[in-house]
N, C-alpha and C positions, 0 to 999 in steps of 0.2 A: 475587165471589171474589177474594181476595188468592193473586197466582198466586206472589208469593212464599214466603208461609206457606207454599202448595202444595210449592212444590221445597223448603223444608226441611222440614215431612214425608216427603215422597219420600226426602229424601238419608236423614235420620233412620233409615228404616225397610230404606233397604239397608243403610249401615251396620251396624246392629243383624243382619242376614242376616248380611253380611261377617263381624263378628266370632263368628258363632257355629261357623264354621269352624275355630276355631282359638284355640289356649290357651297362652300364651309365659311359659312360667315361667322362662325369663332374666331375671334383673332387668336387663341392661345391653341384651339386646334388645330388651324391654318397654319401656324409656326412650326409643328410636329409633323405632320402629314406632308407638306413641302418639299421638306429636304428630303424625306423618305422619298418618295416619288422622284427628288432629282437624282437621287443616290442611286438609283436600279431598284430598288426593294420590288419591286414585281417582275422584274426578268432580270435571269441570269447574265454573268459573264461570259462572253465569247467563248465555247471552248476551242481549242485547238487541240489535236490528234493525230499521232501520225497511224498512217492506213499499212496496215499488215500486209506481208510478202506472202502470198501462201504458196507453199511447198508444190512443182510442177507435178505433172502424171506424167504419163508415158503419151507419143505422139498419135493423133489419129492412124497415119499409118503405119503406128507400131500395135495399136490397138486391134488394128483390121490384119497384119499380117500374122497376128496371132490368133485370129480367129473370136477377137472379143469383141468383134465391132462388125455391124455388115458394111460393106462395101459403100452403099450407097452416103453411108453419113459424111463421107468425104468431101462430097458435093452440097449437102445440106447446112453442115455446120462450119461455114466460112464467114473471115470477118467482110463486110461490104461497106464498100465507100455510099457517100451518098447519092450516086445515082445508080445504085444498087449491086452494081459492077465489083464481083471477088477480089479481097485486096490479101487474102489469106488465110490459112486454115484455125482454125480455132484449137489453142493448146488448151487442154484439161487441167483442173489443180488434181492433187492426189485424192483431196476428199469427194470429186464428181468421178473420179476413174474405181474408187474403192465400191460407191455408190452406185455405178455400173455394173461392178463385180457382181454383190453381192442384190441386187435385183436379177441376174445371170443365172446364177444359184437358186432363186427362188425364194432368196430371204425374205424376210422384213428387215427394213434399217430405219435410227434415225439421225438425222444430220442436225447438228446443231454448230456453225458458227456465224460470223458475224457478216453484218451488213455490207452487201458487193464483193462478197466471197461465191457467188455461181449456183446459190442452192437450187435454183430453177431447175439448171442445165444438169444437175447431178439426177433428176427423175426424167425430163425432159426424153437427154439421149437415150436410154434404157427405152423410154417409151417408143421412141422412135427408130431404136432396133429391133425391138419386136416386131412393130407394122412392118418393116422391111423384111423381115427372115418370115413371113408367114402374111404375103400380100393378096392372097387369092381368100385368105378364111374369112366370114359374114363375121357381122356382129361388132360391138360394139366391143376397144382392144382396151380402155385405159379411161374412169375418173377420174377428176385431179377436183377437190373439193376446198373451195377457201370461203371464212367467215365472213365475208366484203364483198360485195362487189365491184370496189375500187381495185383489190387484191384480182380476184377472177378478171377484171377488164386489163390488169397489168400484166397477170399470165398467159392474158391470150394476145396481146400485143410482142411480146418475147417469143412464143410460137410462130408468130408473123414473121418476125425479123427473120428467122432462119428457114421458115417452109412456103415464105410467099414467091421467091423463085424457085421452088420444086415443081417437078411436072408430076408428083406421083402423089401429091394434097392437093386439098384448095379448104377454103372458108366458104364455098358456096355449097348448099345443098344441091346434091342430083348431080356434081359435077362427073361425067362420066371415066370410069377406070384411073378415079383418085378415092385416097382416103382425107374424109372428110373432118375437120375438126373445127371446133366452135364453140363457143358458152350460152349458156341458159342460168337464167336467175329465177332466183323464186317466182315475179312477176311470169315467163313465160310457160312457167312449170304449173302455174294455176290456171292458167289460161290454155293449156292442152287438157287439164283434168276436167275445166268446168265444159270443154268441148267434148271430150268423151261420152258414147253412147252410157246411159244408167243402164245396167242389164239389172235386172232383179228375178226371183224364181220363177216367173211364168216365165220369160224369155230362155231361163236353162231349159224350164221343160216343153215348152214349145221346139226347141232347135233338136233338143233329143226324141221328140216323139221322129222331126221331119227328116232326123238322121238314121234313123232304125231301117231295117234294111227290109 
């Protein structure tokens, strides 16, 4: 793919949107407005950028023989071809192994660099070493809270990629002797609340008279 031809269809075709906005029977505003429009004046030039090296971590099973990684991630976090078949283990950068660390520790961190540098995977694994080191405890192990739901439906596609061949998750409810994981949006979080029973004071003291011993 010529990603150039690309953007000048793209521009071509807003363009063409642009102009149907709009009808300038000035001839001396017509003359102004024209060239501007041919010139780019509403969209930028192409940028070009070269994509940052980021700095390696240490290996999965340098991770796990140190005792910083459970065993199980070894199986979890591999790259897959597409018929979903392991084509290799997934190396960490530094700032998803520090990230690791210091969620270990019981920190707080924040990570900030740039776009397809792994932020995901710097909370992800952590989160998914804890379900492993502690598979028998109830309850609900790990939040992860994004402003979008394009954001939260992209998170949880990334969780996919690396926990849909585990046997020890699923994305289905009630699947038995997995841990379960999934998203919920605003939409389904009203829709359990408007379903929830209303208790109000005669219901506490109704339950407390028939709990009295």
């Amino acid at each position: 793919m010529d990603v150039f031809d690309l953007r000048r269809r793209v521009i071509d075709d807003y363009a063409s949107y642009v102009r149907s906005f709009f009808a300038i029977r000035d001839e001396r505003i017509r003359a102004h407005v024209d060239p501007e429009l041919e010139g780019g004046r509403l969209w930028p030039e192409p940028l070009l950028q070269v994509s940052p090296a980021f700095e390696a971590g240490e290996s999965l099973d340098q991770l796990i023989a140190a005792g910083e990684l459970h065993p199980g991630c070894r199986d979890i976090f591999m790259h897959r071809g597409p018929d979903g078949v392991p084509t290799g283990p997934v190396r960490l950068h530094r700032h998803q192994v520090e990230g690791l660390r210091a969620a270990r520790r019981g920190a707080s961190y924040v990570l900030t660099t740039g776009t397809g540098s792994g932020k995901s995977l710097a909370y992800i694994v952590p989160i998914v070493d804890h379900v492993l080191r502690a598979p028998r405890t109830p309850g609900i192990k790990a939040i992860v809270v994004y402003p979008m739901n394009a954001l939260a439906n992209s998170q949880l596609g990334e969780l996919k990629k690396y926990l849909a061949g585990s046997r020890r998750a699923s994305c289905a409810r009630g699947a038995p002797r997995r841990t379960h994981y999934g998203r919920r949006g605003l939409a389904e979080v009203g829709r359990s609340r408007r379903a929830r029973p209303k208790w109000g004071p005669q219901h506490i003291r109704s339950l407390g008279a028939r709990n009295r011993p």
